[in-house]
LUMLUMKOL-24832 format. One record per residue (C-alpha): residue number from 1; x, z, y; residue in three letters. Coordinates in steps of 0.25 Angstrom, whole numbers, plus 5000, padded with zeros to 4 digits. Example, Ala and Ser with C-alpha at 12.3 -4.5 7.8 and 13.67 -1.06 7.14 Angstrom:
seq->1, u->5049, w->5031, v->4982, type->ALA
seq->2, u->5055, w->5029, v->4996, type->SER
END
This chain:
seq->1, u->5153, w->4775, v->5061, type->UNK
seq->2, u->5143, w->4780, v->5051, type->UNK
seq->3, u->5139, w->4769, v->5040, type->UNK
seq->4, u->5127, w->4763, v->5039, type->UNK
seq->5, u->5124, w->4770, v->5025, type->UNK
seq->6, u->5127, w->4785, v->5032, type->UNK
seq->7, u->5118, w->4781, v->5045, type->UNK
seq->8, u->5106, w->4776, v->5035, type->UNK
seq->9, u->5108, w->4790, v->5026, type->UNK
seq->10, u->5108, w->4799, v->5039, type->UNK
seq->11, u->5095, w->4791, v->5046, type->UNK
seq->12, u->5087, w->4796, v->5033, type->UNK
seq->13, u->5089, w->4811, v->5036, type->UNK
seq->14, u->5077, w->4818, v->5039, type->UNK
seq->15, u->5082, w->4830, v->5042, type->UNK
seq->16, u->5072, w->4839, v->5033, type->UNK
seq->17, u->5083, w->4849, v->5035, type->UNK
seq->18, u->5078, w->4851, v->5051, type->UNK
seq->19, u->5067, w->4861, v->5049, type->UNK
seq->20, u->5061, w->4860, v->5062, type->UNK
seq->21, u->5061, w->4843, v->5062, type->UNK
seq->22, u->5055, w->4842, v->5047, type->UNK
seq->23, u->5041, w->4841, v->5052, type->UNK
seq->24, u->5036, w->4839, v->5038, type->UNK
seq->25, u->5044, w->4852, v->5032, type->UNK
seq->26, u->5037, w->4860, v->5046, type->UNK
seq->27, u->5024, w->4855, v->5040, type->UNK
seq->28, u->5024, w->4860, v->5028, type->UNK
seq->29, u->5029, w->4872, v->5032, type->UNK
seq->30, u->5020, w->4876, v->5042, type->UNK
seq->31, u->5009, w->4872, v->5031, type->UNK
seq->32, u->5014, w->4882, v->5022, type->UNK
seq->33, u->5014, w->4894, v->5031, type->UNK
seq->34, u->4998, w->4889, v->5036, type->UNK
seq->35, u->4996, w->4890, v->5020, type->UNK
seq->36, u->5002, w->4903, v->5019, type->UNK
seq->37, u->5015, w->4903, v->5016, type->UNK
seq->38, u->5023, w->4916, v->5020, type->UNK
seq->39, u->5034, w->4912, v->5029, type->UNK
seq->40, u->5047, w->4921, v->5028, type->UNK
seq->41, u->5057, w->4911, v->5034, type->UNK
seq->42, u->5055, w->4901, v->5045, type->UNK
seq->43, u->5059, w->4887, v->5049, type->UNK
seq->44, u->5072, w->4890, v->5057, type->UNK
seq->45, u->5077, w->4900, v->5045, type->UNK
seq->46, u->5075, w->4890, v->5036, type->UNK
seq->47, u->5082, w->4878, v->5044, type->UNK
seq->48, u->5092, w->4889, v->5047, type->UNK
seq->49, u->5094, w->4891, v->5032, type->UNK
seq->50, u->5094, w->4875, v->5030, type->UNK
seq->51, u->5106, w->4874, v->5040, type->UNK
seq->52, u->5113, w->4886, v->5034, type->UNK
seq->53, u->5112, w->4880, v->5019, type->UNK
seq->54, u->5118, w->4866, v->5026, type->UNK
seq->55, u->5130, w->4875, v->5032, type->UNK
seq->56, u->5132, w->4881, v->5020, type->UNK
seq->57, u->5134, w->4869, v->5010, type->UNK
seq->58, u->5141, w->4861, v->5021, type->UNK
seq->59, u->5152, w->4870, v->5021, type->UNK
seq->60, u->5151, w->4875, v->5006, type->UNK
seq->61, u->5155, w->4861, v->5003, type->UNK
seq->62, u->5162, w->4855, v->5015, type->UNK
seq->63, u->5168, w->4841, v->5016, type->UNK
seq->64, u->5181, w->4842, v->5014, type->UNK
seq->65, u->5177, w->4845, v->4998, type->UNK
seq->66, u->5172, w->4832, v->4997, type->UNK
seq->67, u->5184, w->4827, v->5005, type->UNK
seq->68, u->5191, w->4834, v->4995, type->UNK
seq->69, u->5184, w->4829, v->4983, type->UNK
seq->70, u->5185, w->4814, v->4989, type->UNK
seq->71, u->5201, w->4815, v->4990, type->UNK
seq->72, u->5200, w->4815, v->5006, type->UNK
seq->73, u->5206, w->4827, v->5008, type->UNK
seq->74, u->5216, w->4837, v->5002, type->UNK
seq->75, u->5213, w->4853, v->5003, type->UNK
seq->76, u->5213, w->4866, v->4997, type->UNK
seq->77, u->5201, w->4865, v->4990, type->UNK
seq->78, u->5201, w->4879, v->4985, type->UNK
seq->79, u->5200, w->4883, v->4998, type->UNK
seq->80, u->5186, w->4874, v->4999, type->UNK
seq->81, u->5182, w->4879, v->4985, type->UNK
seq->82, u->5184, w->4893, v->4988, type->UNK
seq->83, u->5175, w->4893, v->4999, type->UNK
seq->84, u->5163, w->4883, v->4990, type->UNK
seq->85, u->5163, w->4894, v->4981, type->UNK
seq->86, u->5162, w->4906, v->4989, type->UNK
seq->87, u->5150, w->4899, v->4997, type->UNK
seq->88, u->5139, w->4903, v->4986, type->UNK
seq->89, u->5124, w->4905, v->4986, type->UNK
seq->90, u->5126, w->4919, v->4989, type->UNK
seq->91, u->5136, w->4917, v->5000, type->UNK
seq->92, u->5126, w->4907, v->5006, type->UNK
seq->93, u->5114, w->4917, v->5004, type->UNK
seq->94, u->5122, w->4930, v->5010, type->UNK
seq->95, u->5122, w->4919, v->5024, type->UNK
seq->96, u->5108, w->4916, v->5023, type->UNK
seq->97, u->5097, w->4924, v->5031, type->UNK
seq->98, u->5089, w->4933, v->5020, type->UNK
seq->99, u->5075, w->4924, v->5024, type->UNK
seq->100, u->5083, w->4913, v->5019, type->UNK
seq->101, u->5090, w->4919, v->5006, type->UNK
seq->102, u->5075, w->4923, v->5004, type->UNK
seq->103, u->5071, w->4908, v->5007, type->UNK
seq->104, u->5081, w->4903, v->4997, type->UNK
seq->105, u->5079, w->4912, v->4986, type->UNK
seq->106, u->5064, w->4909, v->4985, type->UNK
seq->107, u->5059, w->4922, v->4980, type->UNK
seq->108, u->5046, w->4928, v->4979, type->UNK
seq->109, u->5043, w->4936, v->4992, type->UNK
seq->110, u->5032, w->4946, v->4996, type->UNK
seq->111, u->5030, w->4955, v->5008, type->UNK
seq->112, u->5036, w->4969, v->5003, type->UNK
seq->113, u->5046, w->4967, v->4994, type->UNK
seq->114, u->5056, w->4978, v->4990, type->UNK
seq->115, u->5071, w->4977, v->4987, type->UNK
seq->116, u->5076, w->4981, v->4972, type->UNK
seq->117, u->5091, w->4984, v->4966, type->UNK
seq->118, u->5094, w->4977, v->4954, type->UNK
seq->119, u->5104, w->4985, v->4944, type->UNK
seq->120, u->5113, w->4982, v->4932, type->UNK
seq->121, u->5113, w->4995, v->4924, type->UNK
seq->122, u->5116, w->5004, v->4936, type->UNK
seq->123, u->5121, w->4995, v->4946, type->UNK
seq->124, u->5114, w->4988, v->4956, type->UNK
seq->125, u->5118, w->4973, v->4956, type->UNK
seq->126, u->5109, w->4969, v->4967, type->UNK
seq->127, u->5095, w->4968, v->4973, type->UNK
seq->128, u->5081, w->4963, v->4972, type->UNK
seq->129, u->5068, w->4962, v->4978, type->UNK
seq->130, u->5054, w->4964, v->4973, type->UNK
seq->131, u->5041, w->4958, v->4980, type->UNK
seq->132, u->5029, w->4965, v->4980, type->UNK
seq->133, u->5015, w->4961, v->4981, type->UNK
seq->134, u->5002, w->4967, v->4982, type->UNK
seq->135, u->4990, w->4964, v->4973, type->UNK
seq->136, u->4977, w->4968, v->4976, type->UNK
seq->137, u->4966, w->4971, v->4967, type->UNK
seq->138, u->4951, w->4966, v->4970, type->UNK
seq->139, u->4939, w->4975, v->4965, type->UNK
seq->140, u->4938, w->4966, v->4954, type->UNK
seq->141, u->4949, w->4971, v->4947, type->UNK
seq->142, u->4950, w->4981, v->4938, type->UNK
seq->143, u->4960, w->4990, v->4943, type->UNK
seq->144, u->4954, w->4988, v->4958, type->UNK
seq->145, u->4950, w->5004, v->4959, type->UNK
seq->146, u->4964, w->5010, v->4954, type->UNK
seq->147, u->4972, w->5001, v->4962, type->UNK
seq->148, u->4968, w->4991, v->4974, type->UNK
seq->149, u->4981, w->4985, v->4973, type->UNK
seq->150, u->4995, w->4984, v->4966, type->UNK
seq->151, u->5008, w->4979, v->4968, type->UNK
seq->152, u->5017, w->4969, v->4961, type->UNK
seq->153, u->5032, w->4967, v->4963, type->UNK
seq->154, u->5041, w->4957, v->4958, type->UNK
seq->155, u->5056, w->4953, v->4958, type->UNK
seq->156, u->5057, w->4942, v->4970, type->UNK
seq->157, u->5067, w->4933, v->4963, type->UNK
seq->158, u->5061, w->4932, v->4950, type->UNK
seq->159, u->5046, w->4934, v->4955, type->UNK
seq->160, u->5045, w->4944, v->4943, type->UNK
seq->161, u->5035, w->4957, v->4943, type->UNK
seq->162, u->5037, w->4971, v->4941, type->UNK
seq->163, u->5027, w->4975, v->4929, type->UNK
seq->164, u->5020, w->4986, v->4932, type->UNK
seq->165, u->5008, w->4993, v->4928, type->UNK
seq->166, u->4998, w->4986, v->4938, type->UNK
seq->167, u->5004, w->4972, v->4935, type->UNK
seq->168, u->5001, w->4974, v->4921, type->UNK
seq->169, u->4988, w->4977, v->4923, type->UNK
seq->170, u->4986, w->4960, v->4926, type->UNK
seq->171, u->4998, w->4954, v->4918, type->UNK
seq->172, u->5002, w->4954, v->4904, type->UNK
seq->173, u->5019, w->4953, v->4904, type->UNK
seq->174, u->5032, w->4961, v->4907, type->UNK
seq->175, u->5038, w->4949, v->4915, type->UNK
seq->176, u->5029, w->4941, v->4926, type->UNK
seq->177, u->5030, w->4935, v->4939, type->UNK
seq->178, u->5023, w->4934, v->4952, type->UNK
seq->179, u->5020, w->4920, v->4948, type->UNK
seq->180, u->5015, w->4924, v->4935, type->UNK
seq->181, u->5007, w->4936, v->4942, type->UNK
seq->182, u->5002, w->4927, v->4952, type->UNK
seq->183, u->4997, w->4917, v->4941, type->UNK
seq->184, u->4989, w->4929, v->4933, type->UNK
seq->185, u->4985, w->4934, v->4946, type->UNK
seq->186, u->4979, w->4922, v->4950, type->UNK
seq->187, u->4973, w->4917, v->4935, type->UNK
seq->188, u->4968, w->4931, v->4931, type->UNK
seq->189, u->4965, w->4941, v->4944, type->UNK
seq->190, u->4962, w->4932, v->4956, type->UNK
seq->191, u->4950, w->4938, v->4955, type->UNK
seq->192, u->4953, w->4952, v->4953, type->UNK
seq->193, u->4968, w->4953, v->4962, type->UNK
seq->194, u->4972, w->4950, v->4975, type->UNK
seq->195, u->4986, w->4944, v->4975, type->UNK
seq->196, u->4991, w->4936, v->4987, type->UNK
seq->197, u->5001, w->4943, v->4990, type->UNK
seq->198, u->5008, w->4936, v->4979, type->UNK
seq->199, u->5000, w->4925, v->4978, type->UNK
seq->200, u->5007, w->4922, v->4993, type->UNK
seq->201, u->5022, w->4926, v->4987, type->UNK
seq->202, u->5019, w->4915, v->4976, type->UNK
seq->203, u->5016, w->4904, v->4986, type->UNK
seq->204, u->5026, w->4910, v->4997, type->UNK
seq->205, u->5037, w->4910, v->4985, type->UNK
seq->206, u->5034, w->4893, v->4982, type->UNK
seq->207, u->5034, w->4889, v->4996, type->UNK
seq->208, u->5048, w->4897, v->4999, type->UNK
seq->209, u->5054, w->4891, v->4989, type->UNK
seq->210, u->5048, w->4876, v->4990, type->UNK
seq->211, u->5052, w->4878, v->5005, type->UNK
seq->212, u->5066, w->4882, v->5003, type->UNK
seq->213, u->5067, w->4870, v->4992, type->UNK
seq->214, u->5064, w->4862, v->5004, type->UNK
seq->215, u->5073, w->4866, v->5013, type->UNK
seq->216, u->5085, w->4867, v->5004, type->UNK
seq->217, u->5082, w->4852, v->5002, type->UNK
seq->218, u->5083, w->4851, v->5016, type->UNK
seq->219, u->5098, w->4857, v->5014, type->UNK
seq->220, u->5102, w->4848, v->5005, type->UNK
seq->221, u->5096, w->4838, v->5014, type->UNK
seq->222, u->5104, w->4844, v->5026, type->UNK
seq->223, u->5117, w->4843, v->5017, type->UNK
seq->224, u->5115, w->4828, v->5012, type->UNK
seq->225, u->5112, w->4823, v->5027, type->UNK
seq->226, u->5123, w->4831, v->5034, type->UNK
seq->227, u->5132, w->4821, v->5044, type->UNK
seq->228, u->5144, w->4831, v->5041, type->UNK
seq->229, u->5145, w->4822, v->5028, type->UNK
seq->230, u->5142, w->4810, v->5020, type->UNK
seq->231, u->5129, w->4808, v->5012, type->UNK
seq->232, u->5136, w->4809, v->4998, type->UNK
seq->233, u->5144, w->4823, v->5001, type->UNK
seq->234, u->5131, w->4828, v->5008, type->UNK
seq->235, u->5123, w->4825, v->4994, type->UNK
seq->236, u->5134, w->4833, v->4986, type->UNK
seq->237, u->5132, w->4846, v->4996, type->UNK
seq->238, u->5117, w->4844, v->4994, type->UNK
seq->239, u->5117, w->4844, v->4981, type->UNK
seq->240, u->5128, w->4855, v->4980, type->UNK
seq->241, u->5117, w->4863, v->4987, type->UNK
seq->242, u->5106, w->4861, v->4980, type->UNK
seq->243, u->5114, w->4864, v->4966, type->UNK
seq->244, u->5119, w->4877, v->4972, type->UNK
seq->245, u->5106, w->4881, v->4976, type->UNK
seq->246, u->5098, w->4878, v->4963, type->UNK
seq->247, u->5109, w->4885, v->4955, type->UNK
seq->248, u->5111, w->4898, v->4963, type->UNK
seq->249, u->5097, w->4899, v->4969, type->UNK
seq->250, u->5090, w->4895, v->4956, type->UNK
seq->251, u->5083, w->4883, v->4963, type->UNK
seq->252, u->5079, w->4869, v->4958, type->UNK
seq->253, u->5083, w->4858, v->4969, type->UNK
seq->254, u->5084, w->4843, v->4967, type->UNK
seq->255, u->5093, w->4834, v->4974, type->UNK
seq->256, u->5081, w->4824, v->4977, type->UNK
seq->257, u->5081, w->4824, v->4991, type->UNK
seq->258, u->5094, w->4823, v->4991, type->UNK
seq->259, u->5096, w->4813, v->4979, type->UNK
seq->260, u->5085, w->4804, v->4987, type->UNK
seq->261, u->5093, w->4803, v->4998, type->UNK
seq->262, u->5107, w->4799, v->4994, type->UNK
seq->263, u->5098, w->4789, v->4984, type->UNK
seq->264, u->5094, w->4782, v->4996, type->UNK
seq->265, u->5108, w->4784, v->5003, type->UNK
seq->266, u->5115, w->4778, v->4990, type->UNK
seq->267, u->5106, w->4765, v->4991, type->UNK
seq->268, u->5105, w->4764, v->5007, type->UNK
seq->269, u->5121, w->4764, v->5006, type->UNK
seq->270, u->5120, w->4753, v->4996, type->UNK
seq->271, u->5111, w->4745, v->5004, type->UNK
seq->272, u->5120, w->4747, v->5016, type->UNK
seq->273, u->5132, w->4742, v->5007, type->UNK
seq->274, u->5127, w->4730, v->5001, type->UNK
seq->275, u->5120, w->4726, v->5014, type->UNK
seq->276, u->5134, w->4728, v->5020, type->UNK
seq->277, u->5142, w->4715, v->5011, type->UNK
END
């Protein structure tokens, strides 16, 4: 029969991790869309994705290693480390949909972006991608009769621009981003440019990256609250999670959701025990 302390821990679970029931997670993001926000990946990819980081770590770091580690149980645990190790990021990524890969990196995004090989001396070591984005020119500006419009392009990991003769003609540097570009834009041409384009790219870029903050929280909800475990062992899964994600992804998430629930576990149990004498 399942303690008292276990049936209290369980009961508080509000299941953020189920898209579809988390009426105040739907709220906002239907909100954003209204406001503008470019969709590229719906609800059931990302409970998909959700389910699929769960799997994942549940079996990265199964039960019998903490059976092991509590002296329960004798095994090869080579055979168990082996397996741990070979389960990395990219192993995880490579089993992932490319929306979702795209999801979890947070890059900067545009709607033509163009592939590019990246070299050491004169071997190709892998690829990148550039996003592109149009800036048009109003009759105010000075170059309006040469050119209506021009093009920028940057790196989409690092959101750094390609200088080129047009750009230079509104910035001042060698190294800039699209944050910087759209800082300058917006202080100093809003009157003479027209730059949605990647004024949307800058928005669309904080609310991928707020949105997939959320729901990797929700995984390491999903991972504390799992019945295929206790509460102390889901915590340690959680928090493997979130520390292999902030060191390979480059990502900053805190164990606050997770640190306020076993709090309250920690003093409901002892509640319960003192009750109990």
């Amino acid at each position: 029969m399942m303690k008292e302390e276990l049936r209290s821990f369980y009961k508080e679970d509000k299941r953020f991790y189920d898209l579809k029931e988390n009426k105040k997670f739907l709220i906002m993001f239907n909100h954003l869309i209204d406001e503008g926000y470019n969709l590229f990946i719906g609800i059931d990819d990302m409970q998909d994705l959700i389910d699929r980081l769960f799997n994942w770590y549940e079996i990265k770091y199964p039960e019998r290693e903490f059976d092991f580690y509590d002296g329960e149980v004798t095994l090869d645990f080579a055979i168990k480390k082996e397996l741990s190790d070979l389960m990395d990021i990219n192993q995880l990524l490579f089993r992932l949909t490319d929306n979702q890969v795209k999801f979890l990196r947070g890059n900067y995004r545009s709607k033509d972006e163009m592939e590019y090989f990246i070299y050491d001396g004169n071997v190709k070591v892998g690829t990148g991608v550039k996003v592109i984005f149009k800036i048009g020119r109003n009759s105010t500006d000075r170059y309006y009769l040469k050119y209506k419009d021009f093009i920028v392009r940057a790196d989409a990991v690092s959101g750094v621009l390609d200088i080129d003769y047009e750009v230079l003609k509104y910035v001042d540097a060698d190294n800039i981003t699209l944050d910087d570009l759209f800082k300058n834009f917006s202080e100093n041409y809003s009157d003479k440019l027209e730059f949605k384009e990647l004024e949307d790219a800058i928005n669309d870029k904080f609310i991928d990256n707020y949105l997939r903050d959320k729901l990797l929280e929700f995984v390491s909800l999903k991972l504390l609250y799992s019945k295929q475990t206790i509460p102390e062992r889901g915590y340690v899964r959680a928090k493997r999670f979130i520390d292999e994600f902030n060191k390979k992804l480059d990502l900053s998430l805190t164990y606050d959701e997770i640190d306020k629930v076993m709090n309250n576990y920690k003093e409901n149990k002892s509640k319960i025990k003192t009750l109990s004498f």
